[in-house]
C-alpha positions, 0 to 999 in steps of 0.5 A: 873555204880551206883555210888551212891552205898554205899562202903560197898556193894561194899567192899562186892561184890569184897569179902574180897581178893579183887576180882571182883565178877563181873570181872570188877571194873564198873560191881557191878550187872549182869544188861544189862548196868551195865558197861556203859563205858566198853561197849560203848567204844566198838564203837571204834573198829567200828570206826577203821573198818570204817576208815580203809574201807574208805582207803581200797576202796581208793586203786587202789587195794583192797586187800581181806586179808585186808577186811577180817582183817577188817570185824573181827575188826567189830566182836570184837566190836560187841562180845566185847560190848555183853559180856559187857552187856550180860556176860555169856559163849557164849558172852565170846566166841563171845568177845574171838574168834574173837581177837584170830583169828585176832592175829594169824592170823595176825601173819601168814600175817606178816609172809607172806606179810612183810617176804615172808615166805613159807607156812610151815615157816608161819605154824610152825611160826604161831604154835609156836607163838600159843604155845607162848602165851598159855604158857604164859597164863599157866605160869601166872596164875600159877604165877600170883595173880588172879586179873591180870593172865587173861593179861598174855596171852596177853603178847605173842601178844606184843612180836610179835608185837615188835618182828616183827616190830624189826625183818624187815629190814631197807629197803624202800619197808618196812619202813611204815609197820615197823613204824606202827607195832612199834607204834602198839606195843607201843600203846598195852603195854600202853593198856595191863598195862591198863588192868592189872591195872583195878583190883588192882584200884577198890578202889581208881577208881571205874570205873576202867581202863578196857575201856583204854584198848577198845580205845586203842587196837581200836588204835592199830587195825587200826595201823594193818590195816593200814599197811595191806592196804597199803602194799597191794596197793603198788608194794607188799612186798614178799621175793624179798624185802630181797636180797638173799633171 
């Protein structure tokens, strides 16, 4: 980010209703590294990958599920630090794709790994959950002024991380996975206020919000991963951890 730029231009770029021509408060041009700290940050979610591979190899079993998690971890830093440098279309699918794939698909996992669910159950779960979201992303930007519609989406990933850290039950065999799912959901609604929020503070905090939401989210991942690790090396969590079921 050019700090040095004059307010006016800045004023002018955003257009007169406000709106970030560039998307971000830190991009005021389309230059490689016109967004330093939105994309540096991008090396926490390698950070938490790492991590979370030093205590995958740990375990006495490891778990591929888990590895897979991780590798997509990877994939959403390296799309995310492209489409903070290079945005275009292609850099937005290589931000997008990979966060979208773990959020669904950690979605079936919890279903399977924590509940036991059946295949279909984890099918039609994960399905609804789909819609879920993509009517809450309709909704808000049907509803929502265009400065802050693109987090409606994300909505639906905090009522499923809530919701399933809430829904296990209070049974030893699950209590670390649950403390970790609901401190990933406390972390990821102080995350999405970030995003929402980088916007509206272009004004009074040019550098915006927008990379909170990187370190953050780099925080709730490796919450994710963690509790996928661990529940893997354990006596494994299936449907025999719900009594008459």
């Amino acid at each position: 980010m050019t700090a040095s730029r004059p307010r006016a231009l800045l004023e002018r770029e955003q257009g007169a209703d406000g709106a970030m021509q560039f998307g971000y408060c830190e991009r005021l041009d389309a230059g490689f590294w016109a967004e330093p700290v939105n994309a540096a940050t991008n090396g926490a979610f390698l950070v938490a990958a790492l991590a979370a591979f030093w205590l995958w190899r740990r375990q006495p079993a490891r778990d591929g599920v888990a590895l897979a998690f991780i590798l997509l971890v990877c994939a959403i830093g390296m799309g995310s630090f492209l489409f903070h440098t290079l945005p275009n279309r292609w850099t937005l699918l290589a931000d997008v794709a990979p966060i979208q794939l773990f959020a669904f698909g950690y979605f079936a996992f919890a279903l399977r790994r924590f509940f036991g669910a059946s295949r279909l159950v984890t099918a039609a779960g994960t399905l609804a959950f789909f819609c879920l979201a993509l009517s809450l992303s309709w909704a808000g930007r049907a509803l929502l002024p265009a400065i802050v519609a693109g987090s409606a989406g994300y909505a639906a990933f905090l009522l499923g991380l809530i919701g399933i850290a809430l829904a296990l039950p209070a049974d030893l065999t699950l209590a670390r996975p649950r403390k970790l799912l609901a401190l990933a959901g406390l972390a990821f609604a102080v995350s999405l206020t970030t995003r929402s929020i980088d916007g509206l503070l272009c004004g009074a905090f040019p550098l915006g919000t927008h990379w909170l939401w990187h370190l953050l989210n780099a925080l709730v991942l490796y919450l994710l991963l963690r509790a996928t690790v661990l529940s893997g090396s354990g006596p494994g969590i299936t449907a025999s951890a719900f009594p008459g079921r």
